[in-house]
N, C-alpha and C positions, 0 to 999 in steps of 0.2 A: 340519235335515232328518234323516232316520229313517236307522238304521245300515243298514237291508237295504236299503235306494235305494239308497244309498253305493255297497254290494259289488256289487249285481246289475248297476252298469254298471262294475265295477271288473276289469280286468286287469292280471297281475301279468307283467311281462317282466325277460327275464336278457337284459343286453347285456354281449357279450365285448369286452374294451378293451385297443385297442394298447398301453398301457401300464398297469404294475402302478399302480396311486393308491391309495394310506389301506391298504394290506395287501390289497388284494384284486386280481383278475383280472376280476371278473363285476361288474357293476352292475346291482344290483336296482333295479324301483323298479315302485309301484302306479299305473297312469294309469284317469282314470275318462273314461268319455265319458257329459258332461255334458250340458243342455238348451243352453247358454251356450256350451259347446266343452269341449273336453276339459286338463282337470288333471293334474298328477303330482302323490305322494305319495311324497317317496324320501329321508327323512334319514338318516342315516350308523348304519351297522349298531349303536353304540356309543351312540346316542341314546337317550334313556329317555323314557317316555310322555310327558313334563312338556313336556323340550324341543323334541319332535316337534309336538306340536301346533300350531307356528307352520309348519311345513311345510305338515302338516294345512290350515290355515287357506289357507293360499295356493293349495291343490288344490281345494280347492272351490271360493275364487272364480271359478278361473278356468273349473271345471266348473260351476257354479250361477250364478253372478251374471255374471258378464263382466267383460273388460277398460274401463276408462274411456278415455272417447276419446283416441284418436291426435291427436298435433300435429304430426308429421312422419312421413312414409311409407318412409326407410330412414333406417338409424344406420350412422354409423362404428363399425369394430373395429378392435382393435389385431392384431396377429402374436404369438404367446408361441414363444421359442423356449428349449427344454428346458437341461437341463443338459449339454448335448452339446459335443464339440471343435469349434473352430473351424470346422475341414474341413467340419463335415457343417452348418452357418448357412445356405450359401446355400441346399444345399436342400430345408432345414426353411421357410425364406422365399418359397419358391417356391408354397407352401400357400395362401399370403395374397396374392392379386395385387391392389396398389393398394393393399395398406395403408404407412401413414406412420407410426404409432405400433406398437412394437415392445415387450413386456413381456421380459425375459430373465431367466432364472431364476439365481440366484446363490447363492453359500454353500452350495453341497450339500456333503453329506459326505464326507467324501473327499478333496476338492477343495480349490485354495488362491486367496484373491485375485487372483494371479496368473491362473489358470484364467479366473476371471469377468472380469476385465481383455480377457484375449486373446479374448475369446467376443461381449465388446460392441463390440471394435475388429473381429474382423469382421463384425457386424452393419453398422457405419458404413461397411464398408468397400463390403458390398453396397449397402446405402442412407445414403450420403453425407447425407441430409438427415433422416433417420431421427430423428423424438423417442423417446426411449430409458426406458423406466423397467425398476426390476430389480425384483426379487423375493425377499425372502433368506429368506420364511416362516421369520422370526424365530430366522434363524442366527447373529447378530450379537450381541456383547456392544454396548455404547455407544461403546469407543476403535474397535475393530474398524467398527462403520458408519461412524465419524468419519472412518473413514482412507479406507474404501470410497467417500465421499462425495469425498474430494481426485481420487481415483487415476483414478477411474468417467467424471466427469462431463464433457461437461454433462448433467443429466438431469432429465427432468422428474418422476419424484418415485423414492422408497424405497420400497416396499411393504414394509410387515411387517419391518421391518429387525433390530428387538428384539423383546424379548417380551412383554414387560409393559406398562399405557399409561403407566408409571411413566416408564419407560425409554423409550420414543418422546416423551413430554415434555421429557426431560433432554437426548436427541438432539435435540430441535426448537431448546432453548436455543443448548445448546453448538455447532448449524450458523450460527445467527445470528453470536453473537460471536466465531466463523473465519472471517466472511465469506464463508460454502460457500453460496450461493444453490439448495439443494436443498429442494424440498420434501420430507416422511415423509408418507406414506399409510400409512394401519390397515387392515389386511385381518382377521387373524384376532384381535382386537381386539375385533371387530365382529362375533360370531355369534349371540349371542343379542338381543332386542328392546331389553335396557335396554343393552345395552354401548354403542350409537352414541351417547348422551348424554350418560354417564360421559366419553367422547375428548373429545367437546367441551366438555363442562364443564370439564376439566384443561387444554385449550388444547392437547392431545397430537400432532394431524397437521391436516394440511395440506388433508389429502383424506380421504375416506371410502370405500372398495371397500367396497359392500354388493350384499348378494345376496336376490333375490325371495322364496324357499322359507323361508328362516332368518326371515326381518322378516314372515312371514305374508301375504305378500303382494304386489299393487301397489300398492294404496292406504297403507298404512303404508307402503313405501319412498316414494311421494312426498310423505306427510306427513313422514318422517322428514327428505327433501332441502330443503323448507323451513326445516322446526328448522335444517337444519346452515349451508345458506346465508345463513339470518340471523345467522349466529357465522363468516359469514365462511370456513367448509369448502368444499371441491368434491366434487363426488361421482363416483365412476367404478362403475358398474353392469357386474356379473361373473356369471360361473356357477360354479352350485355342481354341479360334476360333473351338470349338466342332459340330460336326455335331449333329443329332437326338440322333447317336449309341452313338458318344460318349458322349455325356450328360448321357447315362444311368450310366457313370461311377461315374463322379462327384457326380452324386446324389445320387448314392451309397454308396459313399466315408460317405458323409454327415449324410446320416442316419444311419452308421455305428460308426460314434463316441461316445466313451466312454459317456456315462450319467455324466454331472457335477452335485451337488448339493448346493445351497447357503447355509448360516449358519441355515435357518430354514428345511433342508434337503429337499427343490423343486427344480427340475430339472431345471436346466439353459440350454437353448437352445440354440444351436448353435447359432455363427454369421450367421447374413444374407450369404445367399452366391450368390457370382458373375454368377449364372447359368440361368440366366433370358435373355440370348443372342441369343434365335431364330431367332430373330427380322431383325439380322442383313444379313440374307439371305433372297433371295427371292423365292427362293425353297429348302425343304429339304425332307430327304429320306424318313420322318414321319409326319402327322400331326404335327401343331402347339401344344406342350403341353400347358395345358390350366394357368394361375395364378390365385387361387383364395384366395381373401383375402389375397394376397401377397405371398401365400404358392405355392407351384407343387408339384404331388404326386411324390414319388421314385420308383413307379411301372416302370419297364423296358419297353421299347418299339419299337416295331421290326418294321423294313424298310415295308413300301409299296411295293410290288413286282409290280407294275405298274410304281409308283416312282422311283422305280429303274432303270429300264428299262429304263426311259424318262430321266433320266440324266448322263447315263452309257458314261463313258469319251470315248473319241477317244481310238481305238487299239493304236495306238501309245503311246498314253500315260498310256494305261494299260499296255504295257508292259516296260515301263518306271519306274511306281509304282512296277512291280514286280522284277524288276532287284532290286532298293531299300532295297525291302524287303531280297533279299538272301543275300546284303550288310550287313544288317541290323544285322539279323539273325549269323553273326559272333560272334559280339559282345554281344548277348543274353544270 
């Protein structure tokens, strides 16, 4: 499609976010309203035209071509609860009613084992039955996760534990022959298109945290959950600091995958997935979608044209966003 189509349904919005993320306060991002529905375009300030373009790619589908059919009408989300003292768990928990999988962030700086220990016990302590996974965005040397893996658990997987898929592979061994039955997920691992098949070629995690806007789209993340399921991977579908629009994608994504069946032929359901991150802004283009019983529906959901309007970035910086885009748009 022609760059002036692109802009002429393109608006560029500043969302101010309860928490500082990646050095910033504002979250920009391009949403376009498409024939098909509407797209973001919003990859990280620090992107360069090469890597953005899978961004790119994912906003157009979702603005030109559409999502592929739904196979289920809501998904499970997990609860992420920050790197906060114990005290304040239950109620960061309270965000999420009905969810049973609980992400908790860990190894921040600052901080000691200790810290993330007391932070996951009281998680359990609110939800006793609570499946647990942590977070270390690759705070961890390899003894350090190994130890976190003893102290922590039970848990259903690491995220990001080290830094390298080097180093998640070496942790995968060395949890084996400890007898630490933890799985390693690769979160930041996995941000560009080729890196999810480098993890699995190396044997490195367990699970795959992938994200719509980074992989180009839906259709490459379900082509990609193929590749990794046939290597015996899981996959846990997240957002990448997603506005309203683009969570339409994710959960797209989500409701989109292949039906598993266990050995008595019932539908296994997706992992939880990481899209329960409204929270982390303090305005956005849509109503809050709602959790209930830990689910969100998949139903798509189109900008406030009020909202819009009330958080419509500086000209400068729409036309900042738009140069972006025709960068972008090379590589597409």
């Amino acid at each position: 499609m022609h760059i002036d189509e692109i802009l002429d349904r393109s608006h560029v919005v500043a969302l101010p976010m309860a928490v500082r993320f990646r050095g910033v306060d504002t979250r920009e991002a391009l949403l376009i309203d498409g024939p098909a529905g509407w797209g973001e375009f919003a990859p990280f300030l620090e992107y360069d035209a090469r890597e953005s373009a899978a961004w790119l790619r994912a906003g157009l589908e979702a603005a030109f071509e559409g999502f592929p059919a739904y196979r289920r009408s809501v998904v499970e989300v997990n609860a992420t609860v920050p790197a906060v003292i114990p005290g304040e768990v239950e109620s960061v928990l309270a965000r999420y009613p009905g969810c049973r999988v609980v992400k908790v962030k860990v190894a921040e700086k600052g901080q000691t084992l200790a810290d993330d220990v007391a932070r996951v016990q009281a998680v359990r302590a609110v939800l006793p039955q609570a499946v647990v996974r942590v977070d270390a965005n690759r705070g961890w040397t390899v003894p350090e996760a190994l130890e976190a893996a003893r102290v922590l658990g039970p848990l259903d997987y690491m995220e990001q534990p080290c830094h390298s898929v080097e180093e998640l592979a070496q942790l995968r061994g060395e949890l084996m022959r400890a007898g630490l039955f933890v799985r390693v997920a690769a979160d930041e691992s996995i941000r560009r298109e080729e890196d999810p098949y480098r993890v699995a070629e190396l044997r490195a995690a367990d699970v795959a945290v992938v994200k719509v806007a980074p992989l180009g789209g839906v259709r490459p993340v379900l082509a990609l959950t193929e590749h990794l399921r046939a290597r015996h991977m899981d996959v846990t579908v997240a957002s990448a600091l997603d506005t309203a629009v683009g969570m339409n994608a994710g959960l797209a994504a989500v409701a989109a995958l292949p039906v598993l069946e266990d050995d008595d032929g019932l539908d296994v359901p997706p992992a939880a997935a990481g899209l329960a991150t409204g929270s982390l802004f303090v305005e956005d283009v849509a109503a809050p979608r709602e959790i209930v019983d830990g689910h969100m529906s998949v139903e798509p959901v189109v900008p406030d044209p009020a909202r819009l309007a009330a958080l419509e970035a500086p000209a400068d910086r729409r036309d900042w966003w738009f140069a972006r885009v025709r960068e972008a748009l090379q590589y597409v």
